[in-house]
C-alpha positions as a Markdown table, in Angstrom:
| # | Residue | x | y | z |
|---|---|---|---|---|
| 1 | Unk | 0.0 | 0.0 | 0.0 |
| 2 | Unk | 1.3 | 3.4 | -0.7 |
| 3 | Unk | 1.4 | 5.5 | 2.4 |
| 4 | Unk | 2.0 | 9.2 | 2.4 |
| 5 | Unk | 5.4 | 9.5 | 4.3 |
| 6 | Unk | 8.9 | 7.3 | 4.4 |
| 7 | Unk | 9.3 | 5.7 | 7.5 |
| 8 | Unk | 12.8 | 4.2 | 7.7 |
| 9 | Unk | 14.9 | 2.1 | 10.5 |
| 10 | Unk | 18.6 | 1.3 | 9.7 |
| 11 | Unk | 19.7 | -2.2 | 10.4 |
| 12 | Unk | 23.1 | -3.4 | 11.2 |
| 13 | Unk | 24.6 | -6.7 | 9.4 |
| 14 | Unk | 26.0 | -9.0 | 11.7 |
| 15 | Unk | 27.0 | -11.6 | 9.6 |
| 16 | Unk | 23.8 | -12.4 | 7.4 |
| 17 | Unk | 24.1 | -12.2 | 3.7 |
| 18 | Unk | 20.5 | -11.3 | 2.8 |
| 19 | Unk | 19.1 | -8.4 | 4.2 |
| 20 | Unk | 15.1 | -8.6 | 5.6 |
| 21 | Unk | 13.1 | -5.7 | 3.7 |
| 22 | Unk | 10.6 | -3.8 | 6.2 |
| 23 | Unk | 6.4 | -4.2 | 5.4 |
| 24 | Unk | 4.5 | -6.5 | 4.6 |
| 25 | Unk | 9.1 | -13.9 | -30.8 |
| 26 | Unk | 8.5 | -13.7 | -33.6 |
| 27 | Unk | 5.8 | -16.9 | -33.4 |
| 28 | Unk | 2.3 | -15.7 | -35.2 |
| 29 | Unk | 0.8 | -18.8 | -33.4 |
| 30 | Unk | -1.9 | -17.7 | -30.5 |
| 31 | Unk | -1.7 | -20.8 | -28.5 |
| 32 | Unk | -1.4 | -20.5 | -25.4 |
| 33 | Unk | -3.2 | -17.5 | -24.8 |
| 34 | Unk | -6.2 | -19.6 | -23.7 |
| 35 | Unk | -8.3 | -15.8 | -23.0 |
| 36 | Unk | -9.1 | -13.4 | -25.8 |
| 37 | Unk | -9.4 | -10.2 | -24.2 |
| 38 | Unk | -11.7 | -7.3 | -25.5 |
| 39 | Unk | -10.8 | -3.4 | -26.0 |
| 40 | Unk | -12.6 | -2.8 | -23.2 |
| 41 | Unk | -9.9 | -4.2 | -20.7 |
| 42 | Unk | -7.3 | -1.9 | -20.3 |
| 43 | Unk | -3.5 | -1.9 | -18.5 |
| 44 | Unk | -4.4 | -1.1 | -14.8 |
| 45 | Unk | -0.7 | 0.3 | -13.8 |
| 46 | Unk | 1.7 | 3.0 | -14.6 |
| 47 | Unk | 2.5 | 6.6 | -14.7 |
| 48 | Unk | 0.3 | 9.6 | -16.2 |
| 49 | Unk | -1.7 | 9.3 | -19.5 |
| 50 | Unk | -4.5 | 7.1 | -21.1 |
| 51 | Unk | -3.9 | 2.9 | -20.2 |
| 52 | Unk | -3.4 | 0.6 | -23.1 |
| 53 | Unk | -6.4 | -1.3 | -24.3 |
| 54 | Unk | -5.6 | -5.1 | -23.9 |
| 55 | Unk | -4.1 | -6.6 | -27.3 |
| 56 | Unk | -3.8 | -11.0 | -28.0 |
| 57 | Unk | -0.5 | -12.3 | -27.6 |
| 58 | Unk | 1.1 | -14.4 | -30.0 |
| 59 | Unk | 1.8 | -17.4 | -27.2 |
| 60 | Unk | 5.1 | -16.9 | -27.2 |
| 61 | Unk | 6.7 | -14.8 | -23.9 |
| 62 | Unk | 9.6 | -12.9 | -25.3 |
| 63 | Unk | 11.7 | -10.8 | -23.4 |
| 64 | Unk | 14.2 | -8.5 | -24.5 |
| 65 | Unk | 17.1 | -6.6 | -22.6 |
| 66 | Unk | 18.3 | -3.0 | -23.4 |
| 67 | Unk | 21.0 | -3.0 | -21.0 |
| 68 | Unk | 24.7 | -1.5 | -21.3 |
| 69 | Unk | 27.2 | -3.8 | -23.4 |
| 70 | Unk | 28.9 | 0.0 | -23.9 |
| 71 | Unk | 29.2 | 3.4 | -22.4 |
| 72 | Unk | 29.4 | 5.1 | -19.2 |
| 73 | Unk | 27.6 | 2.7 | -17.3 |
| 74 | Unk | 28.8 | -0.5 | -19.3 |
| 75 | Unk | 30.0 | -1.8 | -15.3 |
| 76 | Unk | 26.4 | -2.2 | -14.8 |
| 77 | Unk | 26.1 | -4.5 | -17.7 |
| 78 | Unk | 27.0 | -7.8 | -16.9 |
| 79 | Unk | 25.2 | -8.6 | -13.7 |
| 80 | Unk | 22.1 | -7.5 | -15.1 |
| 81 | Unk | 22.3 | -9.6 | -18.6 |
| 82 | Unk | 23.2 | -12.4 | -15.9 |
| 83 | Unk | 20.1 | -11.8 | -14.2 |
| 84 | Unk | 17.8 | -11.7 | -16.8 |
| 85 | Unk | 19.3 | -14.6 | -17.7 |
| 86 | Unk | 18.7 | -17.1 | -14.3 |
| 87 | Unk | 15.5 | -15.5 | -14.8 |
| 88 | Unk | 14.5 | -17.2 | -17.6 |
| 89 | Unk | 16.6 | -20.4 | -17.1 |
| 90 | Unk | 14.3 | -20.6 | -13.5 |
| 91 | Unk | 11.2 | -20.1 | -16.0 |
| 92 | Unk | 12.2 | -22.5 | -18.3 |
| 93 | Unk | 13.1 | -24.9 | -15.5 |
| 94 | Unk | 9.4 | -24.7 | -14.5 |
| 95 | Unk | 7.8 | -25.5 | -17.2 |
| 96 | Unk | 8.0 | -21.9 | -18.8 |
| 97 | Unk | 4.7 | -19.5 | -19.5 |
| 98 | Unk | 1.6 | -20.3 | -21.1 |
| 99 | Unk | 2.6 | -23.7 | -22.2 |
| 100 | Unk | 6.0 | -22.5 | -23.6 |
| 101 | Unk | 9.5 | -21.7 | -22.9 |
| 102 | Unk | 10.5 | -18.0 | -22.4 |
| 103 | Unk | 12.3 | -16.8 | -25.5 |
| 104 | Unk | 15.0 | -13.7 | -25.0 |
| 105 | Unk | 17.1 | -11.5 | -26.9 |
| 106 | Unk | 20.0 | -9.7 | -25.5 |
| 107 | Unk | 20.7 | -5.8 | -26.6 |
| 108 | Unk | 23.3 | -2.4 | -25.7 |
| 109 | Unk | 21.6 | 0.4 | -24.2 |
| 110 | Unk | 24.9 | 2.2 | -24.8 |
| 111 | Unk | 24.3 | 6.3 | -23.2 |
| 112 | Unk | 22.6 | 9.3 | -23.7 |
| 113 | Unk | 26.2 | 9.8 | -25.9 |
| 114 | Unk | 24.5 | 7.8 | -28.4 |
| 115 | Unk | 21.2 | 6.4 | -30.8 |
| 116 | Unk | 22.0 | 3.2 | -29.5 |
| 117 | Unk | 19.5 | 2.4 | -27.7 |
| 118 | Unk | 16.6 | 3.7 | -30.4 |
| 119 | Unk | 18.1 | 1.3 | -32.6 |
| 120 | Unk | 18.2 | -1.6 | -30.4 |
| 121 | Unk | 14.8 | -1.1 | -29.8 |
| 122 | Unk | 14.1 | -1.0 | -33.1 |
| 123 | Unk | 15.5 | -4.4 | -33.2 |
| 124 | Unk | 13.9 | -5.9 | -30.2 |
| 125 | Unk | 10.1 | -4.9 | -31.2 |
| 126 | Unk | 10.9 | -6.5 | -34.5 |
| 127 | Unk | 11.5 | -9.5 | -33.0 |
| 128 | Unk | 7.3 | -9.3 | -31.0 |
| 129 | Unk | 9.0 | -8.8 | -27.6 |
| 130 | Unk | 6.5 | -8.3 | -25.2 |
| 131 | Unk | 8.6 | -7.0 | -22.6 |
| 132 | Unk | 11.5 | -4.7 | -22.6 |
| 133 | Unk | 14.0 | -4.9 | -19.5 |
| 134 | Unk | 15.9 | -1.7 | -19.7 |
| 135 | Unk | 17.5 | 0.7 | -19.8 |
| 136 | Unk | 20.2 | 0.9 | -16.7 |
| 137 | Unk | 20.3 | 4.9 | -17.2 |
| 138 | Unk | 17.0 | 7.2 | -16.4 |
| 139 | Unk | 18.1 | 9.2 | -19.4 |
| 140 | Unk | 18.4 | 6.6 | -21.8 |
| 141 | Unk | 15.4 | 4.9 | -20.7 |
| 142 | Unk | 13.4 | 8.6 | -21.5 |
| 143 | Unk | 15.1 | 8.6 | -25.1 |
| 144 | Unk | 13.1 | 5.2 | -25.5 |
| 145 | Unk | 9.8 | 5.0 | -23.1 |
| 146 | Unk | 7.7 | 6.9 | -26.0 |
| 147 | Unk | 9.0 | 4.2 | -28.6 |
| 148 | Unk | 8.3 | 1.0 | -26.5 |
| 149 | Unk | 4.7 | 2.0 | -25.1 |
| 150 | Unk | 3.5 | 3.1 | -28.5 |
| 151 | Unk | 4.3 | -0.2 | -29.5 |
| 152 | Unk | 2.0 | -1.7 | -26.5 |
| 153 | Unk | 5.0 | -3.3 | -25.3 |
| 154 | Unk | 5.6 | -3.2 | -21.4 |
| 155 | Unk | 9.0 | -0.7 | -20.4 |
| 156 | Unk | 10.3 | -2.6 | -17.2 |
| 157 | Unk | 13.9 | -1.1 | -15.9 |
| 158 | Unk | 15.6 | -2.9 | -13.4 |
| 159 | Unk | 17.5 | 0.3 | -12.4 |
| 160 | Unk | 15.8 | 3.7 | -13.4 |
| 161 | Unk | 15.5 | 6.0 | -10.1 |
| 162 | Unk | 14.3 | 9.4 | -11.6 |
| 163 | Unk | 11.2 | 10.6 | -9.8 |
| 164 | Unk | 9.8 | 11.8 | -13.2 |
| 165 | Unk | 8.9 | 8.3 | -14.2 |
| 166 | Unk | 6.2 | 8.0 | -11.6 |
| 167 | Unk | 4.1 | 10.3 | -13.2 |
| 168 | Unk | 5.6 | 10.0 | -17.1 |
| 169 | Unk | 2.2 | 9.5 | -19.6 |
| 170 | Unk | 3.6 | 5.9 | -20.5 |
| 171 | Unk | 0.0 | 4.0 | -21.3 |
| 172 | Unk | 0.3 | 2.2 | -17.7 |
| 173 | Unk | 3.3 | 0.0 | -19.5 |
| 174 | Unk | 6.3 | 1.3 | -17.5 |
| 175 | Unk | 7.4 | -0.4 | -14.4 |
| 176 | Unk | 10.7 | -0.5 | -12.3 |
| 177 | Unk | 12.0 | -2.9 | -9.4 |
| 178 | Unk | 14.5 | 0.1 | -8.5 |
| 179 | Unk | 13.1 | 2.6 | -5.8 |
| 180 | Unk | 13.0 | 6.5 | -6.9 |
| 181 | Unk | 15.8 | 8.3 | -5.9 |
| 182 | Unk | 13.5 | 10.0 | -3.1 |
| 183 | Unk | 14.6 | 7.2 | -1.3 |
| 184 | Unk | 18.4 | 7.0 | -2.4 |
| 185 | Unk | 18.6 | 10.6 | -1.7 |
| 186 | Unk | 17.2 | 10.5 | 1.7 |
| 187 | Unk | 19.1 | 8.0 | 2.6 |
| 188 | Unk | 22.3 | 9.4 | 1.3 |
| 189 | Unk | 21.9 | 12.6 | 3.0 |
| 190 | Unk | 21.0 | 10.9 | 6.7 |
| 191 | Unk | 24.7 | 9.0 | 5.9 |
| 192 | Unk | 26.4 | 12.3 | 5.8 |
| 193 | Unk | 24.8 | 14.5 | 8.3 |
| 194 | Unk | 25.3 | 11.2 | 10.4 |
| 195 | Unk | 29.1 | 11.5 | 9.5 |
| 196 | Unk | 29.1 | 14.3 | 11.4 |
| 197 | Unk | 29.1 | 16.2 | 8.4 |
| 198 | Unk | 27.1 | 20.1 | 8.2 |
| 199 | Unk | 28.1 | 21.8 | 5.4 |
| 200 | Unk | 28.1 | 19.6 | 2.0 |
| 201 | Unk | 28.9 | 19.9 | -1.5 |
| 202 | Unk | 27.5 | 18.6 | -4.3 |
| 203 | Unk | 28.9 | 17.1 | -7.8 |
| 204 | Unk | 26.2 | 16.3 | -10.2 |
| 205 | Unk | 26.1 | 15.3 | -13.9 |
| 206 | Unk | 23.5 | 17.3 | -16.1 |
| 207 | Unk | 21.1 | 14.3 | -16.8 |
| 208 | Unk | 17.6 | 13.7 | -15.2 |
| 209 | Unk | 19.5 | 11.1 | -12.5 |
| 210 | Unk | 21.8 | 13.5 | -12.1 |
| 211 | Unk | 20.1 | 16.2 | -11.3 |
| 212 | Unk | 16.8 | 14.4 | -9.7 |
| 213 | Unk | 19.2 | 12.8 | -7.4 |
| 214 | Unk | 21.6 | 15.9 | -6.5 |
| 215 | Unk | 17.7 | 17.6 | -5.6 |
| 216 | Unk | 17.0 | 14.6 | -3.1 |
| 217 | Unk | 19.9 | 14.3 | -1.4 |
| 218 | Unk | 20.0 | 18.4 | -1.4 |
| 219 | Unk | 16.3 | 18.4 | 0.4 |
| 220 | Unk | 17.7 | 15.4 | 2.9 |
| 221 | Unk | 20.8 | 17.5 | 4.3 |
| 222 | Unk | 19.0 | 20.2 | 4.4 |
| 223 | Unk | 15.8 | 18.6 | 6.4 |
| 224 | Unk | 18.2 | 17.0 | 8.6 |
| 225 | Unk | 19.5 | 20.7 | 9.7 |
| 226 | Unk | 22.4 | 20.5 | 7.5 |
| 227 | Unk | 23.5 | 23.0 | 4.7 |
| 228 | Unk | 24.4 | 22.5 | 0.9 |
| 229 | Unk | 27.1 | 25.4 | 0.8 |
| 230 | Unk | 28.2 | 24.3 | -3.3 |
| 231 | Unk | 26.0 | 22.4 | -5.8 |
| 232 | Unk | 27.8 | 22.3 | -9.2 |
| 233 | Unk | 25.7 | 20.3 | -12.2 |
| 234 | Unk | 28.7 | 19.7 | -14.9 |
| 235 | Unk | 28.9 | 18.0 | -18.3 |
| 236 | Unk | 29.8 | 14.9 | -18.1 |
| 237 | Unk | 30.9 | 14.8 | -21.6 |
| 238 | Unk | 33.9 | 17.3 | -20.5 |
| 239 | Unk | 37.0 | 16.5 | -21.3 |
| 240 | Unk | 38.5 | 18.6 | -17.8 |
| 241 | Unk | 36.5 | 18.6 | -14.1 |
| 242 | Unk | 38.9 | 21.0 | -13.0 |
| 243 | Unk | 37.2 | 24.0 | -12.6 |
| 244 | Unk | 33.4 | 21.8 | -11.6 |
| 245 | Unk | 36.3 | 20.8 | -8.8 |
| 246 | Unk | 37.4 | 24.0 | -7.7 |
| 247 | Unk | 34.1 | 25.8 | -7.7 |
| 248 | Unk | 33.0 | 23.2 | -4.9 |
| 249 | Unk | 35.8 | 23.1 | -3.0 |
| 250 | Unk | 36.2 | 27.2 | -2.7 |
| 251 | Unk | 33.2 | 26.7 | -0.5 |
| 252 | Unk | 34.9 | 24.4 | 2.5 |
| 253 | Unk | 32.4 | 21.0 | 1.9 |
| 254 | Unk | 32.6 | 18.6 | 5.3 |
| 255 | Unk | 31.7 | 16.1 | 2.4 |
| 256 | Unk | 31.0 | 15.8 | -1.2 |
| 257 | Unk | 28.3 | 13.5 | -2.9 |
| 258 | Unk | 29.5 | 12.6 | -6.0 |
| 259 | Unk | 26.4 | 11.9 | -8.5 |
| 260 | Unk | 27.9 | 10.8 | -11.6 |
| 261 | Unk | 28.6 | 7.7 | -14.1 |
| 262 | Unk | 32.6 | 6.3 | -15.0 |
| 263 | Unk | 33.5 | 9.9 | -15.3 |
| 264 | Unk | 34.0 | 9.6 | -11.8 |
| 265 | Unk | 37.6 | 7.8 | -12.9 |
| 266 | Unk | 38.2 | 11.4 | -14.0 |
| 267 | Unk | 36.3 | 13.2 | -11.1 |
| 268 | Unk | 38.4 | 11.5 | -8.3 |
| 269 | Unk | 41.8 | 12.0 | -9.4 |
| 270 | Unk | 40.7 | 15.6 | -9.4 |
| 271 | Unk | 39.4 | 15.9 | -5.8 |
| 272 | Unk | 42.7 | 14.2 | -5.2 |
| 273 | Unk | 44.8 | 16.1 | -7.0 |
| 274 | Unk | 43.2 | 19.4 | -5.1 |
| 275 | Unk | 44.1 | 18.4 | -1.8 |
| 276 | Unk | 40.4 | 16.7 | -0.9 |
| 277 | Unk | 40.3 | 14.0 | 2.0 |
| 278 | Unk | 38.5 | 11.5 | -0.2 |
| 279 | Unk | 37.2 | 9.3 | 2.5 |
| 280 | Unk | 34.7 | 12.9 | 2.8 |
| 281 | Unk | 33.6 | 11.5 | -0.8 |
| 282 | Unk | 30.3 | 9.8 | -0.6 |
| 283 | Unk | 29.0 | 7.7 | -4.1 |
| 284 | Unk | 25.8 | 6.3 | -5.6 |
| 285 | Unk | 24.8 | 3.9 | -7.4 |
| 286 | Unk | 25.3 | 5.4 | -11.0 |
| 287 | Unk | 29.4 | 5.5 | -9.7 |
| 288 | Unk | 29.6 | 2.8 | -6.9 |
| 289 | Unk | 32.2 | 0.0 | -8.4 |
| 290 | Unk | 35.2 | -1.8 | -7.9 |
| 291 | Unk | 37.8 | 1.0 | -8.9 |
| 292 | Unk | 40.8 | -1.7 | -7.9 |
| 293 | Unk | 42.5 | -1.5 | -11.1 |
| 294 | Unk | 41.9 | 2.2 | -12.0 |
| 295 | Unk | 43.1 | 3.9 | -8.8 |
| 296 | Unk | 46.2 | 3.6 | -6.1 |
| 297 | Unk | 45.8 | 1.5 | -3.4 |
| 298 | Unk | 44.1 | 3.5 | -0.3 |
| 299 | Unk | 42.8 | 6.2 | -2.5 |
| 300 | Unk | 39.1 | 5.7 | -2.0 |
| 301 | Unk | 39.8 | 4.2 | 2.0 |
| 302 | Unk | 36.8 | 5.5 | 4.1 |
| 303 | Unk | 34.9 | 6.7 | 0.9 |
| 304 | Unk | 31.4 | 5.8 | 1.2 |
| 305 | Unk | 28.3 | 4.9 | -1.0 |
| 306 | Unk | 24.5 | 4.1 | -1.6 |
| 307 | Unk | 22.8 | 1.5 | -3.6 |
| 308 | Unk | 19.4 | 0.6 | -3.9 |
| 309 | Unk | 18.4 | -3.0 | -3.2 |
| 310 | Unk | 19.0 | -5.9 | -0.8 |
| 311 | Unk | 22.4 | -6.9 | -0.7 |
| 312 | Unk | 22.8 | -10.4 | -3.0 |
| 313 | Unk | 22.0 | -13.5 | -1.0 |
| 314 | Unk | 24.7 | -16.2 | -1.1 |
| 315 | Unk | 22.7 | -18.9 | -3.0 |
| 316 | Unk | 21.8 | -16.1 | -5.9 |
| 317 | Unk | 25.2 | -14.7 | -6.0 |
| 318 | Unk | 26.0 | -18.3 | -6.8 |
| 319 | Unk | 24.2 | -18.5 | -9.2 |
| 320 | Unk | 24.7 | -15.9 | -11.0 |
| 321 | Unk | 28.2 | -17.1 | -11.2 |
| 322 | Unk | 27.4 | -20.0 | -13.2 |
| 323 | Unk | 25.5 | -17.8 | -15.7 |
| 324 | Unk | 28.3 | -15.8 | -16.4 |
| 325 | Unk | 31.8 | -16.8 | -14.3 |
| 326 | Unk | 33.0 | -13.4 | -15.1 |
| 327 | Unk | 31.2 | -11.3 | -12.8 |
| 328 | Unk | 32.9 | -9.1 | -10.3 |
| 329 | Unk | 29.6 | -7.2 | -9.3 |
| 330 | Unk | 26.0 | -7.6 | -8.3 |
| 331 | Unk | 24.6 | -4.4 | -8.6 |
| 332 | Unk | 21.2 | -4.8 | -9.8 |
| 333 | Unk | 21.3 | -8.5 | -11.1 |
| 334 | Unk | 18.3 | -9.1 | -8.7 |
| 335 | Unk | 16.2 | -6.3 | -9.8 |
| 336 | Unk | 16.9 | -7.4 | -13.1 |
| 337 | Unk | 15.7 | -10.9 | -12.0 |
| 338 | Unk | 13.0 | -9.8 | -10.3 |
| 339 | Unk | 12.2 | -7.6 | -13.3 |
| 340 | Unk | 11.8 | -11.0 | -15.5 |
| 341 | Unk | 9.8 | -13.2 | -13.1 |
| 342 | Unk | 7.3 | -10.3 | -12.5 |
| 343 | Unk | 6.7 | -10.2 | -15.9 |
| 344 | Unk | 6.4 | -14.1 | -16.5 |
| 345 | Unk | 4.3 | -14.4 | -13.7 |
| 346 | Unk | 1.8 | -11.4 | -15.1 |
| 347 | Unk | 1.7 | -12.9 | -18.1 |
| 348 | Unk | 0.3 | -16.5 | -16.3 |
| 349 | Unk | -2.5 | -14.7 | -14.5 |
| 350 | Unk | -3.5 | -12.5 | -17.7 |
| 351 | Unk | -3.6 | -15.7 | -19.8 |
| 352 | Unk | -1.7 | -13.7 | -22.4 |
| 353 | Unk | 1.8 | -13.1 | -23.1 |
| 354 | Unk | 1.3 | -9.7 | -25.0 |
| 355 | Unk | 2.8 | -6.4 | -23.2 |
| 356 | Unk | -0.7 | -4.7 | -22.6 |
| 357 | Unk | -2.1 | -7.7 | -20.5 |
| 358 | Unk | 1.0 | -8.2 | -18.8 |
| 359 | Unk | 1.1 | -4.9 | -17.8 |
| 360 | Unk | -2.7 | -5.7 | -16.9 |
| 361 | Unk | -1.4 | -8.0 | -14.4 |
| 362 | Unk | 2.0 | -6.9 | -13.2 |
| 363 | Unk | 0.9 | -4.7 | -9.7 |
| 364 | Unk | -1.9 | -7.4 | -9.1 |
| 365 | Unk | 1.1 | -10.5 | -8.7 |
| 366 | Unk | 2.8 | -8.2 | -6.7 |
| 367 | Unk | 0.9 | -7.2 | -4.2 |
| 368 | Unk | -2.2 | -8.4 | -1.6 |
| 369 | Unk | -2.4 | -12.0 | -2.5 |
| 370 | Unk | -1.0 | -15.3 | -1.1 |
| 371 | Unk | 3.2 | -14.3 | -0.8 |
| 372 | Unk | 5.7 | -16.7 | -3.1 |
| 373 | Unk | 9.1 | -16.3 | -3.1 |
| 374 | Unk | 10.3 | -18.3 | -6.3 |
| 375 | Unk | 8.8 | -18.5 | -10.0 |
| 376 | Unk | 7.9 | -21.9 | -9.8 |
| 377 | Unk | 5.8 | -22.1 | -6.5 |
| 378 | Unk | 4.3 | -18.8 | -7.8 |
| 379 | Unk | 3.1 | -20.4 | -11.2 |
| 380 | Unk | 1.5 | -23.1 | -9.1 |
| 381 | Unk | -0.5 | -20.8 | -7.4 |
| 382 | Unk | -1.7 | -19.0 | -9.9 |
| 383 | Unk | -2.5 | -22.4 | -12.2 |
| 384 | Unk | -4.8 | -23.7 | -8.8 |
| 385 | Unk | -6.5 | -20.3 | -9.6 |
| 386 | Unk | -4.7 | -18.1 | -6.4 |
| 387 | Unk | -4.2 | -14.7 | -5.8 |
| 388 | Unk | -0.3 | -14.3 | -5.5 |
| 389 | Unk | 1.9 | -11.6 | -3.6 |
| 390 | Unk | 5.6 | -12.2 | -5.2 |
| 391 | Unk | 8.2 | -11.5 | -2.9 |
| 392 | Unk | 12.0 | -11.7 | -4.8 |
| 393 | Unk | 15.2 | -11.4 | -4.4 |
| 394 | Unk | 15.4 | -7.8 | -4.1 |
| 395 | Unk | 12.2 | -7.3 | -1.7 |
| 396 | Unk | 8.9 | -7.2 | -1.5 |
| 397 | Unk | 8.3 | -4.8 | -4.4 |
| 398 | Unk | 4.7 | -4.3 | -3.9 |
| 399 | Unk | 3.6 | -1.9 | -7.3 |
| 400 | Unk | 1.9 | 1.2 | -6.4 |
| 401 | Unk | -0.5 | 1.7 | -9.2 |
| 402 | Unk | 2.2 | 4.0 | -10.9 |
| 403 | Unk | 4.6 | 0.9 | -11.1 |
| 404 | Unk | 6.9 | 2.0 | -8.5 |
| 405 | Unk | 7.8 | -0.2 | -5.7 |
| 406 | Unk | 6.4 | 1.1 | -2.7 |
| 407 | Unk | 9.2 | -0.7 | -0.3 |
| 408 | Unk | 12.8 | -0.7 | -0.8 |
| 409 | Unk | 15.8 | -0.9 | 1.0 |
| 410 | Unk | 19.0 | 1.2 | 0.3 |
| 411 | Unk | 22.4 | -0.7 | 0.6 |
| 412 | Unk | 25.5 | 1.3 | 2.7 |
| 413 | Unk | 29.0 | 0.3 | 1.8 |
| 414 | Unk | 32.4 | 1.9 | 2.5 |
| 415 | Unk | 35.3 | 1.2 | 0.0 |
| 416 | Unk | 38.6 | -0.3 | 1.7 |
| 417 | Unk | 42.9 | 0.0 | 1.2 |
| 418 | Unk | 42.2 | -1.4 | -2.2 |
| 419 | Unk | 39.2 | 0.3 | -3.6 |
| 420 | Unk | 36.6 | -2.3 | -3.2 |
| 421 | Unk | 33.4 | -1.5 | -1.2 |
| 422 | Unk | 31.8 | -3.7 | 1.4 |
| 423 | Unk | 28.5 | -3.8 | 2.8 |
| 424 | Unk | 28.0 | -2.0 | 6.1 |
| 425 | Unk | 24.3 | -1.6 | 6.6 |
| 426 | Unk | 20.7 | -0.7 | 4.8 |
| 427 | Unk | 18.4 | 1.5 | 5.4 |
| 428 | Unk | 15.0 | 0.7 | 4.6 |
| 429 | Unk | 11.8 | 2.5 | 3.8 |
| 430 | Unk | 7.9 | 2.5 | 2.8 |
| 431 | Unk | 6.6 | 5.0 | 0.9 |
């Protein structure tokens, strides 16, 4: 249930992996789509705008990614292709949807640099996907949102955190696992004004995250009784941060939130160079990664940073590993998942595969009905003819009627001597 203010606890990790969230194709064949649904029946969920008139699916669930192969958040890449991935080996595993396996293709977001993602989306609705999981980036995902709902096929991003989603005119076929960055920024700004840090600084890139985030963690400090005294939005195509560093500085920050992408490889040498204590630096999750092999050893020591999500259990870091051996992060590979089974399960309990009655379908699986915790014991339900509530790997989710999670917990980690950060603690919050 959506409830008009956060209310938030901070819970320490003593040793537990998981963390415990607060609250409650290209196949013309219809098989499988056992109901034919009418105009009349419309998408229930999303942001602003008119709701998409229910359409037949083909009787094939196809799910496509628009995730970052390249770019400045390319880091992000592989954990979520991986979790799309378990996703739809778990689905397959179980028998699959509507009678049939789940059939994927894979795609590069690339930046806002680029027309990357227009063309992979191009690609992916030419092969009938019915759901799109994508993009990483808020500002990538607004260069595509118009093109994938005007093709009735549900948006779902594993990561997007720009407020201006919840109430984007996107035909009730947008949804996201990741919490808005009301919650990030919060959360960021009780970390540094816990610190023992007053006066803070801001480094943002110009780009709806950027900016939508530097304005929630701004609104945080300065609840908390703290002060922004520098907030500097830069380009983050610039080839020199020099002067974006300097301007900040001048004004004596106790901290600095850095709310960028990789140009934060650039960024920190900078603060560094300048004389900055970077263990004042605090990341997010656009620039929180293993900077091991781009930085000396100690240089990020103390630094801290936010994440959305439940830290990755054990078992699911696992595997994850034996999708793809590679992987040397987690960050959003369950949202990703989560993403996925949500969408498989929707399509169960429309009797339809096709992106308008998915999306018909996607808050009702999520919320109010018996609680599952894996795709195959939810299927079960909903073939006995149950109400489900799925609970996944990265929470509870529970879809407000916008298709925004309405609980979420934000991950606190601290980087070490060798620039890898560790979990510390998560905050967590209804909204």
């Amino acid at each position: 249930m959506i409830r008009p203010n956060a209310m938030w606890r901070t819970v320490a990790v003593l040793g537990v992996a998981g963390v415990v969230l607060a609250g409650c194709g290209d196949d013309s064949s219809d098989e499988g789509a056992s109901a034919t649904p009418t105009t009349e029946e419309t998408a229930q969920a999303g942001g602003g705008g008119e709701t998409s008139a229910v359409q037949p699916g083909d009787g094939t669930f196809t799910v496509g990614t628009l995730l970052p192969q390249t770019g400045s958040l390319a880091f992000l890449g592989p954990p979520e292709f991986a979790g799309v991935q378990l996703a739809i080996n778990d689905i397959n595993a179980a028998g699959g949807v509507l009678g049939k396996e789940a059939v994927k293709f894979d795609s590069d977001s690339g930046d806002t640099s680029t027309d990357i993602a227009s063309q992979s989306v191009g690609r992916l609705l030419g092969n009938d996907v019915d759901v799109i999981v994508g993009a990483a980036s808020s500002g990538v995902s607004f260069t595509v949102i118009d093109q994938i709902t005007q093709a009735g096929v549900v948006h779902f991003s594993p990561a997007n955190t720009s407020p201006d989603f919840t109430t984007y005119a996107d035909k009730g076929l947008y949804f996201r696992t990741a919490p808005s960055d009301v919650l990030q920024g919060r959360v960021l700004g009780d970390v540094m004004l816990g610190d023992g840090n007053a006066a803070i600084g801001i480094l943002a890139l110009q780009d709806p995250y950027g900016t939508g985030l530097a304005d929630n963690i701004e609104q945080s400090v300065t609840d908390g009784g703290g002060e922004v005294v520098a907030k500097k939005v830069y380009d983050p195509k610039a080839a020199d941060f020099s002067a974006d560093v300097s301007s900040v500085l001048a004004e004596d920050p106790d901290a600095i939130a850095l709310v960028s992408f990789d140009e934060a490889k650039k960024i920190v040498p900078e603060l560094q160079s300048q004389g900055y204590d970077m263990s004042k630096v605090y990341f997010v999750d656009g620039n929180l990664a293993d900077y091991s092999a781009d930085f000396q050893p100690g240089t990020l020591e103390g630094a801290k940073g936010t994440l959305p999500g439940a830290q990755a259990p054990d078992d699911f870091r696992a595997s994850l590993l034996e999708v793809d051996p590679q992987l040397k992060d987690y960050s959003y590979a369950a949202e990703s998942y989560d993403a996925t089974v949500l969408s498989a399960l929707a399509a169960i309990a429309a009797e339809n595969d096709s992106g308008t009655a998915i999306a018909s379908e996607l808050v009702n699986v999520s919320r109010e009905g018996e609680k599952c915790e894996t795709f195959a014991d939810c299927k079960e339900l909903l073939e006995a003819g149950t109400d489900i509530d799925y609970d996944g790997i990265s929470g509870p989710i529970e879809f407000s009627d916008a298709g925004d999670p309405t609980q979420a917990t934000i991950g606190v980690y601290q980087y070490g001597p060798d620039n890898k950060y560790t979990f510390l603690e998560a905050q967590e919050g209804t909204l």
